[in-house]
Structures are given as structure tokens and as C-alpha cells.
N, C-alpha and C positions, 0 to 999 in steps of 0.2 A: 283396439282403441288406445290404449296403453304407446303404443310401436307410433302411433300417427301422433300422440301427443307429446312423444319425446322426436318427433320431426318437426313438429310446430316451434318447441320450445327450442331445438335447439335451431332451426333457423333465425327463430329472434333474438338470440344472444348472439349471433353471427353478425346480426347484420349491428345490433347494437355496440358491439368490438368495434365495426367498420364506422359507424360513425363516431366513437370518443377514438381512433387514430386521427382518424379526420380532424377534430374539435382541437386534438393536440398538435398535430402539425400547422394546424392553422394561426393555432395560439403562437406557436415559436415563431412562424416567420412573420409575427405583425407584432413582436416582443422588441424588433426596433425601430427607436426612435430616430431620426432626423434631425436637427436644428435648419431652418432655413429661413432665409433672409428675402427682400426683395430685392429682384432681377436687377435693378438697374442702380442700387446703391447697397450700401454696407459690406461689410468685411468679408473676404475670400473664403479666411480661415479665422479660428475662435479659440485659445487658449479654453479648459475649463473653468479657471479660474477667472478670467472675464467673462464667460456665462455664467456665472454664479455671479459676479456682482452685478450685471447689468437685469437679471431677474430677480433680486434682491433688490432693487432700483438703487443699489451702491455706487453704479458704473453709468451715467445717463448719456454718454459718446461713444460713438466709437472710434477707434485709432484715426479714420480718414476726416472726424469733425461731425461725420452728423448724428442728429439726438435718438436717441435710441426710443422705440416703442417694442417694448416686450407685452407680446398675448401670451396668457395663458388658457389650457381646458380647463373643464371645470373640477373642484375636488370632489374626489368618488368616482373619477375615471379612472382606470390600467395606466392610460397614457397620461393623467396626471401625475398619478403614483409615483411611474417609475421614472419619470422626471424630478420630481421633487428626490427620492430618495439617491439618483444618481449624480444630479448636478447640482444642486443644493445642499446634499448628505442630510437631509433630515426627513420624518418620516411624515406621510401624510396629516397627521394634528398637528405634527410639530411644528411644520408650513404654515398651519391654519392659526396655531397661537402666535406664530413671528407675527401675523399681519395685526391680529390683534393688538398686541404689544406695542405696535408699531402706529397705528390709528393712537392708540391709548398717549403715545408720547408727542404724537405731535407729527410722525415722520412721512417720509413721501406716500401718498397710497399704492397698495399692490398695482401690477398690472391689469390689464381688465380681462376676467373672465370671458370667453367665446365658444358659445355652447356644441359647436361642432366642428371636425376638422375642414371642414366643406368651409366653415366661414369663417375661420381661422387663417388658412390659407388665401383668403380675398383677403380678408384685412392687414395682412404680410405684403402681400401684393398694389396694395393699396397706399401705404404708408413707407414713405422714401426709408426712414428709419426700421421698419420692419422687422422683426424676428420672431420665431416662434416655433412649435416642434410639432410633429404628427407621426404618425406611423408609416415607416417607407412605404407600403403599400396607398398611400393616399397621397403621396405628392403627387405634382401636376408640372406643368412646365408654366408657370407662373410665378414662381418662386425659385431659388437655389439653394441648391443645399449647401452649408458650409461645415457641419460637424455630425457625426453619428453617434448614437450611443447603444450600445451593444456592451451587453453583460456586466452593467450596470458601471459603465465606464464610456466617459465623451473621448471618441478617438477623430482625429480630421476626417474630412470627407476627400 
């Protein structure tokens, strides 16, 4: 009894290993982010410093003239997080008190929340000015990519 209950147990710490590699490989390759623009208008490429202003609503053009519409996800995603904390440098409340602040003084309102990358991605696609980020694993050919961010740094695409 003893011999068949140290086979039991240890086949389910076995297979339980195999699923948190899984859970963690998974996590890393969906850890980057995208920036992407719509197909047929907005910029090539994106300094980060004009992705931070133009998601700050500091920046409302882009270099070619047209008006910028920045989506965001929602706060309390991954994919919100580590945008805010990579491209904006500040950490998720901290994001959450600028908008505040910002309401409070009078200033542009945030971007608009989009509660998933599925509808994120239409509305980038939708909107000549478009931009907005997802996890590489979720673009589509709808949109273009124009910056990545990988290890908490926006590099060109």
C-alpha cells in the first residue's frame, strides 16, 4: 500500500512540475507587448518618448498630421501593468492617480478603456489615428506593428 501511494504521489508532483513549466513558458512568451497602429495610417516607427506623450494625451498627432486615438486595457491586467510601468514609468495606481489628478484639474480625459485585446485591436483598426498595445501573441493582420516592448523597454519593431 505504502509503494503504490508513493507512485500515486509521485506521479502527481510530476505531472504538476509539467504543468507550472508550462504556466511559465507560457507567461514569458506572452511578457511582450506590441505597440500597433492602424494599417493604413500612423507612424512607421515611435520614439518612446512620443509614446508616452501621446498616452499621457500630451502628444494628440502624429509626426504625418493625423489625431492620435490611444486605447487602452483595462487597470488590473498584466498587459496594462507592464505598459504603464514600461512606457509611461509609473506604476499601476500611479497611472490610476495621474488620471485622477488630471479629471480633478480640468485636463484632457484618459484614453478609453477596452476591455479586451480582441476589441482593442478592432478599434486600432477602426480608427485612422489608432494605436494601442497587446501581447505579440494576439496581433492579427489588422493592425501594424510599429514598437515592442520587451523587458520593460520600448525597442522599434
Amino acid at each position: 500500500m505504502n509503494r503504490r501511494r508513493f507512485f500515486v504521489v509521485s506521479a502527481g508532483m510530476t505531472l504538476a512540475a509539467g504543468l507550472v513549466r508550462e504556466r511559465v513558458a507560457s507567461a514569458s512568451s506572452s511578457s511582450e507587448l506590441v505597440v500597433v497602429v492602424n494599417r493604413e495610417s500612423g507612424p512607421t516607427a515611435i520614439s518612446p518618448l512620443d509614446l508616452k506623450r501621446i498616452f499621457l494625451t500630451r502628444m494628440r498627432r502624429f509626426d504625418g498630421g493625423a489625431v492620435t486615438e490611444p486605447a487602452n486595457l483595462p487597470f488590473g491586467t498584466s498587459e496594462r501593468s507592464l505598459f504603464d510601468r514600461s512606457v509611461l514609468r509609473m506604476e499601476p495606481e500611479e497611472a490610476r492617480l495621474y488620471w485622477i489628478d488630471r479629471k480633478v484639474r480640468g485636463g484632457a480625459p484618459p484614453p478609453p478603456r477596452i476591455p479586451s485585446p480582441s476589441l482593442l485591436l478592432r478599434h486600432v483598426a477602426q480608427h485612422k489615428g489608432g494605436i494601442g498595445y497587446v501581447t505579440a501573441g494576439d496581433v492579427d493582420d489588422s493592425v501594424r506593428i510599429i514598437a515592442r516592448i520587451r523587458d520593460g523597454k520600448v525597442v522599434s519593431s
